[in-house]
C-alpha positions as CSV (number, residue, x, y, z in Angstrom):
1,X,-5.9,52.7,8.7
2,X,-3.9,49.8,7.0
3,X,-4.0,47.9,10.8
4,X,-7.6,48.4,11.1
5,X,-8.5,47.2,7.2
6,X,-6.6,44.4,8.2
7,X,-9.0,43.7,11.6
8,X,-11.8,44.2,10.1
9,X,-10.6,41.4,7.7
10,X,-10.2,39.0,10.5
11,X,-13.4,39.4,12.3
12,X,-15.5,39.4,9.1
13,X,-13.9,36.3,7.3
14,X,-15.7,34.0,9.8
15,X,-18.8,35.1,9.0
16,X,-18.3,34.2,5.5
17,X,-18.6,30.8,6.2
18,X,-22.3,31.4,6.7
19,X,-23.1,31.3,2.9
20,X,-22.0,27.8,2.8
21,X,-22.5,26.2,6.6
22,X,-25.9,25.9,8.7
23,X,-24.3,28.1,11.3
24,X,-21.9,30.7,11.6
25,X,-18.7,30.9,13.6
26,X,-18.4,32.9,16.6
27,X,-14.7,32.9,17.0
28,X,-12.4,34.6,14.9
29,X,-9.3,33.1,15.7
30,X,-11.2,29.7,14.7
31,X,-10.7,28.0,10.9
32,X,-13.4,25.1,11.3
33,X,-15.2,26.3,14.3
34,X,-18.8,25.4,12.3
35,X,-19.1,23.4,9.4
36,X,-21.8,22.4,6.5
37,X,-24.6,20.7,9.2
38,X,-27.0,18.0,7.6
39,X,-30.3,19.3,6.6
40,X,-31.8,17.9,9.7
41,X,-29.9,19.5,12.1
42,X,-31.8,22.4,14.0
43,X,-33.7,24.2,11.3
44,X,-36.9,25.6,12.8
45,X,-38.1,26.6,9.2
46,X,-37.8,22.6,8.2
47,X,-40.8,22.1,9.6
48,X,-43.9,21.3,7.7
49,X,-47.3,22.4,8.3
50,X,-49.9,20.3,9.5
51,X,-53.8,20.3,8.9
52,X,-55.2,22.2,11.7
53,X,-58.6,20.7,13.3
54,X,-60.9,23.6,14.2
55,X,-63.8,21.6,15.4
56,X,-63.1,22.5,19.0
57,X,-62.4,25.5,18.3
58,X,-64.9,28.5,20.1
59,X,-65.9,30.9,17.6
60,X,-63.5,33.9,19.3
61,X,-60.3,31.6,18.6
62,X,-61.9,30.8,15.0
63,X,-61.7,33.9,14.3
64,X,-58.5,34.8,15.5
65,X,-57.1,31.8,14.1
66,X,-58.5,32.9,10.6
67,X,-57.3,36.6,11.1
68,X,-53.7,35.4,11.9
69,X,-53.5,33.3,9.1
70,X,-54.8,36.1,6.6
71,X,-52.1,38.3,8.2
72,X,-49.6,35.9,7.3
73,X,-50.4,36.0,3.6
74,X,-50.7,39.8,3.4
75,X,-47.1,39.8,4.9
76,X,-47.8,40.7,8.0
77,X,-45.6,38.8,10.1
78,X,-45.4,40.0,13.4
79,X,-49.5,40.2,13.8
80,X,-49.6,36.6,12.4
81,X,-47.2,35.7,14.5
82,X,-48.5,37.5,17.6
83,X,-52.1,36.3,17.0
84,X,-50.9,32.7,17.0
85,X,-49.5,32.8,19.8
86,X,-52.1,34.0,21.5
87,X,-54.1,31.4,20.2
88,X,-51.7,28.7,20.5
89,X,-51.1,29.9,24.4
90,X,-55.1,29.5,24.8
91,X,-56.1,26.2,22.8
92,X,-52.7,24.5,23.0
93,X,-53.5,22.7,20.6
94,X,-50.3,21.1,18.3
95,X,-51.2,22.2,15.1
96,X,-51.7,26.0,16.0
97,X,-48.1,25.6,18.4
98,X,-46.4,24.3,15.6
99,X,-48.0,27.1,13.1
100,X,-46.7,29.9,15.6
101,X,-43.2,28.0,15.8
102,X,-42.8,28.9,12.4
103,X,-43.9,32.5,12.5
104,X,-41.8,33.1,16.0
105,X,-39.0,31.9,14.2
106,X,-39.7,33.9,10.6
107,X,-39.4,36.5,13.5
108,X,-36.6,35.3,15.6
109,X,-38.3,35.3,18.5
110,X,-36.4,33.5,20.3
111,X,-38.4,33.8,24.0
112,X,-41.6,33.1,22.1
113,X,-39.9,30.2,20.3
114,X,-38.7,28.7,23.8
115,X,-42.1,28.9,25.5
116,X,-43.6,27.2,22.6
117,X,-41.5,24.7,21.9
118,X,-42.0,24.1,25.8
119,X,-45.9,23.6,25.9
120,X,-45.8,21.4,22.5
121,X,-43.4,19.1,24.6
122,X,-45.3,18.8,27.2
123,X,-48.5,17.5,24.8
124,X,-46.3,15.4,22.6
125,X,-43.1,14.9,24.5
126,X,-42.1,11.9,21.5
127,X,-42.5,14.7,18.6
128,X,-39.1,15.5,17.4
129,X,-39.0,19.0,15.8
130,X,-39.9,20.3,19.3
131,X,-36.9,18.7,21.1
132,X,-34.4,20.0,18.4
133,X,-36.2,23.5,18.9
134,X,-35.4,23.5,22.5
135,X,-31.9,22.0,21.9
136,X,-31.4,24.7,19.5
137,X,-32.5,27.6,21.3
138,X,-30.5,26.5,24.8
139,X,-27.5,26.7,22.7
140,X,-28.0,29.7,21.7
141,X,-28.7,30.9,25.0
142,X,-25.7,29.4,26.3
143,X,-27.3,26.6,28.1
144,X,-25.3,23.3,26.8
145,X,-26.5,21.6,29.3
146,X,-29.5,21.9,29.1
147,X,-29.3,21.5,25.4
148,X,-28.1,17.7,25.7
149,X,-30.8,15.6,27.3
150,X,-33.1,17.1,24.1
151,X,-30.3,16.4,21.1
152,X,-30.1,12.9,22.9
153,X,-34.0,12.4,22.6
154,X,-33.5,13.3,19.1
155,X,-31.2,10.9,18.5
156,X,-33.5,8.0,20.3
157,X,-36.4,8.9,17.6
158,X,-34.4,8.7,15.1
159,X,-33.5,12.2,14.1
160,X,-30.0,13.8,13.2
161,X,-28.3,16.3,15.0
162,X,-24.6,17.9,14.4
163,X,-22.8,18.6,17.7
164,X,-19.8,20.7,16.3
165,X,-22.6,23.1,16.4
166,X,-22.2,23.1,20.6
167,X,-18.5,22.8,20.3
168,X,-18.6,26.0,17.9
169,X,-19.7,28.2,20.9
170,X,-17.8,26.7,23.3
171,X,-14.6,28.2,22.8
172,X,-14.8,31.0,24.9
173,X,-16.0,28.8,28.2
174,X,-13.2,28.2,30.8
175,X,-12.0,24.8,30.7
176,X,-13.4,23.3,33.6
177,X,-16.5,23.9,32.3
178,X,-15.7,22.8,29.1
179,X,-14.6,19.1,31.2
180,X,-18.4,18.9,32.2
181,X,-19.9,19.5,28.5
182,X,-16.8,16.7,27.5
183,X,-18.0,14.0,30.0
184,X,-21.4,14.6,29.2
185,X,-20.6,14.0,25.1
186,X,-18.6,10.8,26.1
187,X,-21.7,9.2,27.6
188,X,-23.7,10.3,24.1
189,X,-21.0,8.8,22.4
190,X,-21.4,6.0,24.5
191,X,-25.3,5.3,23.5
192,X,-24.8,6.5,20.4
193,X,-21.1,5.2,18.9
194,X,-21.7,6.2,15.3
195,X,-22.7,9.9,15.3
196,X,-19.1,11.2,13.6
197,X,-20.2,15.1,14.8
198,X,-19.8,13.8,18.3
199,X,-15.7,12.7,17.5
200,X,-15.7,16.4,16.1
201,X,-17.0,17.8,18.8
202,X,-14.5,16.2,21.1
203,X,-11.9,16.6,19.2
204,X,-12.7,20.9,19.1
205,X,-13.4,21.2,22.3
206,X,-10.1,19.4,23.6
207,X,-8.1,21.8,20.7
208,X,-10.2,25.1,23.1
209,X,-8.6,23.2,26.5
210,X,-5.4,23.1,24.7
211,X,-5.1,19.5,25.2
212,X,-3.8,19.5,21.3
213,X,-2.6,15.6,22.0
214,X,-6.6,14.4,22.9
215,X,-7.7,16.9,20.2
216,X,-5.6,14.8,17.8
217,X,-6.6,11.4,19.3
218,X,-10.2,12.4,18.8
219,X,-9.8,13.1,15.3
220,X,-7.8,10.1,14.6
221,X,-10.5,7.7,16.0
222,X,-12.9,10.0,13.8
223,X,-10.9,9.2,10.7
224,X,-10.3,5.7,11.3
225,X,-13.9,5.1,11.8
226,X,-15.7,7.3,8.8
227,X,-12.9,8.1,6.8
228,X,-11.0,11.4,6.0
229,X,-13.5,14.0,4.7
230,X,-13.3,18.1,4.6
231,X,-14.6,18.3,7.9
232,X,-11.8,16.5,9.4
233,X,-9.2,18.3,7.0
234,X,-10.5,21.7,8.3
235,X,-10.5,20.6,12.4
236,X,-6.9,19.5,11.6
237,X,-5.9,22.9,10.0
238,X,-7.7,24.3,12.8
239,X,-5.6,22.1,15.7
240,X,-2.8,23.4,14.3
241,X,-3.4,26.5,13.5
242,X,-4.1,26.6,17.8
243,X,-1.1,24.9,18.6
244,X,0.9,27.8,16.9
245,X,2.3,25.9,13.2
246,X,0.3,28.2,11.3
247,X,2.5,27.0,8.1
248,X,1.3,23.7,8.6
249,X,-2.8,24.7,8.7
250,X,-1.6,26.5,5.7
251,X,-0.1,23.5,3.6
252,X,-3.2,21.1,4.6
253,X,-5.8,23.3,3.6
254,X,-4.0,24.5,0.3
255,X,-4.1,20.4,-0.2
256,X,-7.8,20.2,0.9
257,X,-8.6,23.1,-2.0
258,X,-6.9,20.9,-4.3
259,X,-8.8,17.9,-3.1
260,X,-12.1,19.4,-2.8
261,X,-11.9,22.2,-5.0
262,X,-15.8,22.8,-4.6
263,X,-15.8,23.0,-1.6
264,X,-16.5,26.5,-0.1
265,X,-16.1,26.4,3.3
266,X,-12.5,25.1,2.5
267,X,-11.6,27.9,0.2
268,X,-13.3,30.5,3.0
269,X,-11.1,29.2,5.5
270,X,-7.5,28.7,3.2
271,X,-8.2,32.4,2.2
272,X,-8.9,33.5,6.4
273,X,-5.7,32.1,7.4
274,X,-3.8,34.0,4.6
275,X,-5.0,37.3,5.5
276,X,-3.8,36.2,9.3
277,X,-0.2,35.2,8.1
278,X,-0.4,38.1,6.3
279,X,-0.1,36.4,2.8
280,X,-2.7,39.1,1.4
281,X,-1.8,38.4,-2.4
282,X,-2.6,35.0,-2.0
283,X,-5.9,35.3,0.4
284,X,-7.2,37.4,-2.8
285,X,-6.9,34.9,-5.2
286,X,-9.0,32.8,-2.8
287,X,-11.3,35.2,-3.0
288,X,-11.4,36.0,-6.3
289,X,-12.1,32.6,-7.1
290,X,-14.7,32.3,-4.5
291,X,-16.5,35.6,-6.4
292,X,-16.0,34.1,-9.4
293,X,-18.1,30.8,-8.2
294,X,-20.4,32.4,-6.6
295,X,-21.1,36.2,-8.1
296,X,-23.5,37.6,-6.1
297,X,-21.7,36.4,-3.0
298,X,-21.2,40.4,-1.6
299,X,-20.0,39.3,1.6
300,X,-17.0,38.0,-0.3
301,X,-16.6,41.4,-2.5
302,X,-16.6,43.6,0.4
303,X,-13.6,41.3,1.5
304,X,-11.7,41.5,-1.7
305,X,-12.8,45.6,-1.9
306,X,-10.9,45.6,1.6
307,X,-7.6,43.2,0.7
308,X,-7.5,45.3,-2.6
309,X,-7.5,48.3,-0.5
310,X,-4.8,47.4,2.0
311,X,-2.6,46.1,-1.1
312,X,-3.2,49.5,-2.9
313,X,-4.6,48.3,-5.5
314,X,-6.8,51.3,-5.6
315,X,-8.5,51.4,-8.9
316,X,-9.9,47.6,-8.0
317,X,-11.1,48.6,-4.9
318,X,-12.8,51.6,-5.5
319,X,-14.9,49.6,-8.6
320,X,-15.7,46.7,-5.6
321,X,-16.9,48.9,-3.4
322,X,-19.1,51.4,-5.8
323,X,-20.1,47.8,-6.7
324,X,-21.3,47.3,-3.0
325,X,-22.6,50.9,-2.8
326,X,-25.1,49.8,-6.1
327,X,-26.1,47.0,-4.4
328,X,-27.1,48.2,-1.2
329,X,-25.2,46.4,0.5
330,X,-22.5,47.6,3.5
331,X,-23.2,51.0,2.5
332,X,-21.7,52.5,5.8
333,X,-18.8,50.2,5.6
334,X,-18.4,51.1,1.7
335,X,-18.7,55.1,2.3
336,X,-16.1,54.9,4.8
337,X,-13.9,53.3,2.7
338,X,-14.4,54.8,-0.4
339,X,-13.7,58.3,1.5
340,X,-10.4,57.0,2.9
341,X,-9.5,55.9,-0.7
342,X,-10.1,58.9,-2.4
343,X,-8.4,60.9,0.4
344,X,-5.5,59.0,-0.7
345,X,-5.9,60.2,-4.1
346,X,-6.4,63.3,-3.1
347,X,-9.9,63.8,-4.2
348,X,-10.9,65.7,-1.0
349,X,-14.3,66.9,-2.0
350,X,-14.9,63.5,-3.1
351,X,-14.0,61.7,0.2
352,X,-15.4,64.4,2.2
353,X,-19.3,64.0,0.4
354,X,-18.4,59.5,1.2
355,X,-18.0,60.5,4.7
356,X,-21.1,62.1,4.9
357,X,-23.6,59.4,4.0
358,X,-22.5,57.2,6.9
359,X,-25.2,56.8,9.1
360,X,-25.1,57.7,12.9
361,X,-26.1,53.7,13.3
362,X,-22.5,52.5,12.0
363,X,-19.9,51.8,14.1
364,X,-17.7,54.1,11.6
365,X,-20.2,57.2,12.2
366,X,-17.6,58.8,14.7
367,X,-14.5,58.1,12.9
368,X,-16.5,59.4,9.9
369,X,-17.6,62.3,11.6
370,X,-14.1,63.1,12.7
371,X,-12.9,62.7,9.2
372,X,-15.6,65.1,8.2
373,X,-14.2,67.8,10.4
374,X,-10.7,67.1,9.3
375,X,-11.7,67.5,5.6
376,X,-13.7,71.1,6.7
377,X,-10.8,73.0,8.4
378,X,-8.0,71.3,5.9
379,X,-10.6,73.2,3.2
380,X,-11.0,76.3,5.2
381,X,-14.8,75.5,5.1
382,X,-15.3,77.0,8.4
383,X,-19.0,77.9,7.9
384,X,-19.6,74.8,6.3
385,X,-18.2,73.0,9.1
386,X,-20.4,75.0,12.0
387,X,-23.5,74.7,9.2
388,X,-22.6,70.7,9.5
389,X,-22.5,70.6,13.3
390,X,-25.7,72.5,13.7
391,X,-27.0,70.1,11.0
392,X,-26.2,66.8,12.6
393,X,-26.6,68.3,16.2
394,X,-30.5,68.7,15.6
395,X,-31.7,65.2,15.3
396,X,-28.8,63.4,17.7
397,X,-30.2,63.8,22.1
398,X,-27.8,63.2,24.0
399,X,-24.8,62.6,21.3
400,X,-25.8,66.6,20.1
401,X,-22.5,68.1,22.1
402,X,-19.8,65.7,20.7
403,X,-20.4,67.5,17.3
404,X,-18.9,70.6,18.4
405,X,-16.4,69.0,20.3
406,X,-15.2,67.5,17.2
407,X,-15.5,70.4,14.8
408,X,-12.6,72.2,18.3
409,X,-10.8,68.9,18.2
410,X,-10.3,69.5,14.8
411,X,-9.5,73.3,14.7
412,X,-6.9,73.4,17.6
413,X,-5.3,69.6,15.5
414,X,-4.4,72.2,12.5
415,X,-3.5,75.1,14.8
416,X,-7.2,77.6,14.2
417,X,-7.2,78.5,18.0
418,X,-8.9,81.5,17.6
419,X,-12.3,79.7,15.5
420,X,-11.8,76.9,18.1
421,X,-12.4,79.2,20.7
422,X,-15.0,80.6,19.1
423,X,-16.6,77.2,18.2
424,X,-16.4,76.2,21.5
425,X,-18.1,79.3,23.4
426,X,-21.1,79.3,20.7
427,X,-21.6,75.3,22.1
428,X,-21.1,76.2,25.8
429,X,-23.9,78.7,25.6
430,X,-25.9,75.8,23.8
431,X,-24.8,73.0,26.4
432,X,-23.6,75.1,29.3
433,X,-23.4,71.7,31.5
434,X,-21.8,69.8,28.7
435,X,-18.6,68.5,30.6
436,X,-16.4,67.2,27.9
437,X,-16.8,70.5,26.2
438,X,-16.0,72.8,29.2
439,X,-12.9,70.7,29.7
440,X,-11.8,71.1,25.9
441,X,-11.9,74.9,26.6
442,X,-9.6,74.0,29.7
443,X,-7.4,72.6,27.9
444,X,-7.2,75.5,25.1
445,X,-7.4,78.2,27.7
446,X,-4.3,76.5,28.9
447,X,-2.5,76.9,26.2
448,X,-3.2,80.7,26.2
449,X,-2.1,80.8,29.6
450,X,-5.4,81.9,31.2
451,X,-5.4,79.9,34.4
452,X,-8.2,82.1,36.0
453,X,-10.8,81.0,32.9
454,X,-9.3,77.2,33.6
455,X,-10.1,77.0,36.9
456,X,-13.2,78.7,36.8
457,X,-14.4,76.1,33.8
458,X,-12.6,73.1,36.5
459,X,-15.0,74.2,38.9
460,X,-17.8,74.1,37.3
461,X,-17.1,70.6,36.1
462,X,-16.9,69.7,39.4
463,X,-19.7,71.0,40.9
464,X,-21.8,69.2,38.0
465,X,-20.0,66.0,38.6
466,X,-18.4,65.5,42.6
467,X,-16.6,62.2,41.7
468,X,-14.8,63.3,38.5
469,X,-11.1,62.6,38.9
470,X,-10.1,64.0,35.8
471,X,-11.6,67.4,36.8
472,X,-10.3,67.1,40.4
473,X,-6.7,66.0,39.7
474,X,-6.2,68.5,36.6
475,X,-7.4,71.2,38.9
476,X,-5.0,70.2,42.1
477,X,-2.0,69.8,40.0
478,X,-3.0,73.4,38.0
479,X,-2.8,75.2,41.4
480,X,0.5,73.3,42.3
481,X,1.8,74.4,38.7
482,X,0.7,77.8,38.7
483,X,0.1,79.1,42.5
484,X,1.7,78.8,45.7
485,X,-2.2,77.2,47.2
486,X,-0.1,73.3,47.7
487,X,-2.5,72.5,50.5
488,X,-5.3,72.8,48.4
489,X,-4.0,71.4,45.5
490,X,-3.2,68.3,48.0
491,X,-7.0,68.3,49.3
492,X,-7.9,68.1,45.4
493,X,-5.7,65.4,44.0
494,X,-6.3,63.5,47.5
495,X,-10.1,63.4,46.6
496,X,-9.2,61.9,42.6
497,X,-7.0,59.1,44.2
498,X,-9.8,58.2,46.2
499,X,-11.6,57.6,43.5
500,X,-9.0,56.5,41.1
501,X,-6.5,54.8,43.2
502,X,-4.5,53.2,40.9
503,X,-4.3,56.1,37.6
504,X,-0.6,57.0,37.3
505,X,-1.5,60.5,36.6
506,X,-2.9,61.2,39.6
507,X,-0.5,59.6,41.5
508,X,2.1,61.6,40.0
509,X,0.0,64.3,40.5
510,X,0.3,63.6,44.3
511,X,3.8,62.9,44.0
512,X,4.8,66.3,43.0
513,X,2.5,68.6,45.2
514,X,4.0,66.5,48.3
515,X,7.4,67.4,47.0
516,X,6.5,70.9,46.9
517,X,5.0,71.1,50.6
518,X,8.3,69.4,51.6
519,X,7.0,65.7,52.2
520,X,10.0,64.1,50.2
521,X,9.9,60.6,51.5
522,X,5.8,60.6,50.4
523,X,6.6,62.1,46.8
524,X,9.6,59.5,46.1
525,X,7.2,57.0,46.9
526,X,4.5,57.8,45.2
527,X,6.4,59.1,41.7
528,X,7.8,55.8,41.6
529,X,5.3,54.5,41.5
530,X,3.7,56.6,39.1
531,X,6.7,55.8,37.0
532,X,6.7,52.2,37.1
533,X,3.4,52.7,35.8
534,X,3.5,55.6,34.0
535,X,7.4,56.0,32.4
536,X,6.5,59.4,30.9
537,X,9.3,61.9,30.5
538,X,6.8,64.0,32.6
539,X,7.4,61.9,35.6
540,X,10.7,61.1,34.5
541,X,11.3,64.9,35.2
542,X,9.0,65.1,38.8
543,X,11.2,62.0,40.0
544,X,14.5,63.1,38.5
545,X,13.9,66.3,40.8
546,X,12.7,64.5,43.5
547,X,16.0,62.0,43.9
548,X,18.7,65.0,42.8
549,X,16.5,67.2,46.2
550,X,17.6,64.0,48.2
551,X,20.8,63.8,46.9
552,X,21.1,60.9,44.7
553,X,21.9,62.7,41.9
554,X,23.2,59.3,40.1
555,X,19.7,58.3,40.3
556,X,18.2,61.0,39.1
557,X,20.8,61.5,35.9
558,X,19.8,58.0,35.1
559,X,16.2,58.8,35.1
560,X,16.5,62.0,33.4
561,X,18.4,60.2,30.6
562,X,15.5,57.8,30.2
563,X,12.7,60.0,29.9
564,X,15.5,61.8,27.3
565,X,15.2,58.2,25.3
566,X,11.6,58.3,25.0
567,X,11.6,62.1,24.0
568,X,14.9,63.8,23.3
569,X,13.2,67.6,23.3
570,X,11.0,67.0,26.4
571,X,10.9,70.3,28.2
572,X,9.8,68.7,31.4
573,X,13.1,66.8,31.2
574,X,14.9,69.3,30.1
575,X,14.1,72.0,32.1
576,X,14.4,70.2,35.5
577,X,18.1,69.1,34.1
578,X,18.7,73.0,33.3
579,X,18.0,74.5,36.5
580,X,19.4,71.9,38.7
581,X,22.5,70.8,37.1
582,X,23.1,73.8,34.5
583,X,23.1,71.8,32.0
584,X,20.4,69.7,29.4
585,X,22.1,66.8,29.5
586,X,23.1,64.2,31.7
587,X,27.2,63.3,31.9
């Protein structure tokens, strides 16, 4: 849980930066990926509204012109926006394109957006806002290239763009096509020699090549020419933060606090490294501060809530994120986290009613719902438990059957075999073709040693699904196990390794069904394999076996011991060392 809490920390920090920057970063590992833009960079919703001539107008699009705009100011977005674009796709006329600009963007519409912005340029291809729509939107999309030649005519009419916003979603590009988006920046530079967020650009997108030297040379040209500035500070913290002195990123961005102790993005990104070198004391005074400055910031409590949490400061973290839970704000996040908190207090009842109001949206639904079912059978809530399952089976399609399979999960965890059992016939009669279900009653009925039930339930999976391996291989190496029937077992497992040539289990699977038809040279070869892969004591025991039958028994002592290492009471291990040397362990 700790681990995750401190994940969670590191993908959401970047996003902090948001509150204080025109866009947000996209990279986790990334201190200055985006910075504060100028207020003409790409901003759709800059744009003003013109007077719109409806003289030509024919009294259909009048009306629909008049109808959208009423729809607008009722707060009906999407049929204002809708209805202009209609209109603007009929008329083209520039007033009504640039009217449904701004309600495709209120929308983010980013398709409707594009082909807009498109059919305005082709009218008035010297109107800025629709070349730094275009330039926008092609980033976003991906397309730098195509975002260039439009940020350059912007430029040449005398608008301002900020380029660190390409470099910002670069980082994930290989680097010879990051070398094409580099030259092509060196020739804006070229025409244009004193836009600084080119420099920056350059020198983050050498930093992503891991050409740290040019990264640096960039920056210094940057700093000789406009002066050392937070921007520069934080693509410095971040060059070295990639080139592995994390320390030093630290130290220079503790300084630029100190320098520009106003400065947000700065504090953000001092406060994101600390969590990543693990200083988590320190990142929350960063971020008390930042709460402090800015009080309704909740992005920034729900970080604090989740350092304060991982530190154990309990009492804290618990106010934070009832704090959260008031405002509406991360409720999923703050249920989860609330329930694992008072689980740690031992408030079970407590945790077990957090866990309950995440909805099936989140990403910590199934981890909830697991929790849930924990909490149940720890209570011996049994009825409340099936009552649950039926509950949130109702509504959920397709996801219905993992209820019940979590509710067994959970029973055979804290040793109720006899209600899992139960649990999991009631859901079979209700999902009969469910496969992950019938193979959790495999794997019970294994336990009870009722091999006629697991094949039966093997079968059936199979004859639902052909191609599953899993089915196919447990059932070959079941029959090698537990009958005498090798050939079949071998025509089984054969048919999983087509499948899934390379899964160690099913190659050890193989491995020890040819040993027990006799073909030792095939089965040493392939449990090697499988071990080499695989170095379960499992395997460790089929190979072991395997070498002593051939008579390297050096070889297989030495194996034996190993598997031993990784589990001293392994009964595969054991067992195999029992019957063919007398003894459990090696010399």
């Amino acid at each position: 849980m700790i681990q995750s809490i401190r994940r969670l920390l590191l993908i959401s920090l970047p996003l902090l930066a948001a509150c204080s920057a025109t866009q947000v970063p996209s990279d986790p590992q990334s201190i200055a990926d985006e910075v504060p833009a100028p207020q003409s960079a790409p901003a759709i919703e800059a744009i003003e509204p013109v007077e719109i001539e409806y003289g030509n107008f024919s009294r259909e699009q009048l009306e629909l012109a008049l109808l959208s705009e009423f729809r607008g100011l009722r707060g009906d977005m999407p049929g204002a926006a809708d209805g202009y674009y209609r209109l603007a796709m009929d008329t083209l006329d520039p007033g009504i394109l640039r009217r449904a600009v701004e309600y495709a963007s209120a929308l983010g519409n980013a398709r409707a957006m594009t082909t807009l912005a498109e059919q305005w340029l082709s009218l008035e291809p010297d109107t800025l806002d629709p070349h730094l729509i275009l330039g926008f939107q092609y980033l976003e999309q991906g397309q730098f290239i195509r975002a260039l030649p439009h940020y350059e005519t912007v430029l040449e009419l005398g608008g301002q763009v900020d380029f660190t916003a390409l470099s910002a979603r670069t980082f994930n590009l290989e680097n010879r096509q990051r070398d094409v988006i580099i030259e092509r920046l060196t020739g804006v530079l070229e025409n244009h020699p004193g836009e600084s967020s080119v420099y920056y650009a350059l020198a983050q997108m050498h930093d992503q090549n891991g050409a740290t030297e040019l990264a640096r040379q960039w920056l210094t040209r940057a700093r000789e020419q406009f002066g050392d500035n937070p921007r520069t500070i934080l693509i410095d913290a971040q060059i070295y933060q990639n080139a592995g002195e994390a320390g030093l990123a630290e130290a220079l961005l503790i300084e630029g606090v100190e320098q520009y102790p106003e400065h947000r993005l700065m504090r953000y990104s001092l406060a994101q490294l600390l969590v990543q070198n693990e200083k988590l004391a320190e990142a929350s005074v960063q971020f008390t501060e930042l709460l402090r400055r800015e009080p309704q910031d909740l992005e920034t409590l729900y970080s604090l809530a989740l350092i304060n949490l991982e530190l154990e400061q309990f009492t804290m973290a618990e106010a934070q994120l009832r704090d959260l839970l008031r405002a509406g704000h991360r409720r999923d996040e703050a249920n989860y986290y609330l329930g694992y908190l008072l689980e740690q207090r031992g408030e079970t009842e407590q945790a077990l009613f957090h866990y309950q109001q995440i909805q099936q949206r989140s990403n910590a639904f199934l981890t909830a719902q697991r929790q849930i079912m924990r909490l149940f059978v720890e209570l011996e809530q049994f009825e409340a438990a099936s009552e649950w399952v039926t509950q949130q089976s109702a509504d959920s399609g397709n996801l219905a059957p993992m209820f019940p399979a979590l509710q067994v999960e959970a029973l055979v965890n804290a040793g109720y075999e006899q209600q899992a059992a139960e649990a999991l016939n009631k859901a079979l009669n209700r999902y009969p073709d469910d496969v992950d279900l019938l193979f959790a009653r495999v794997l019970l009925n294994e336990r009870a040693d009722q091999h006629s039930q697991v094949e039966e339930d093997l079968r059936r999976i199979i004859a639902i699904n052909p191609e599953d391996a899993r089915a196919l291989n447990h059932l070959g190496y079941s029959l090698t196990v537990q009958t005498d029937r090798y050939q079949e077992a071998l025509a089984l497992i054969e048919r999983a390794i087509d499948i899934s040539p390379d899964d160690p289990a099913i190659i050890d699977s193989l491995g020890w069904v040819q040993y027990k038809l006799g073909y030792l040279e095939d089965a040493l070869y392939n449990l090697q394999r499988a071990y080499a892969a695989f170095p379960d004591p499992e395997v460790a025991a089929h190979l072991g076996e395997v070498l002593w039958t051939m008579g390297q028994q050096a070889e297989a002592l030495f194996i034996w011991q190993q598997g031993l290492e990784t589990d001293p009471q392994s009964e595969h291990v054991l067992d195999a060392m029992q019957r063919l040397t007398g003894t459990e362990q090696s010399e």
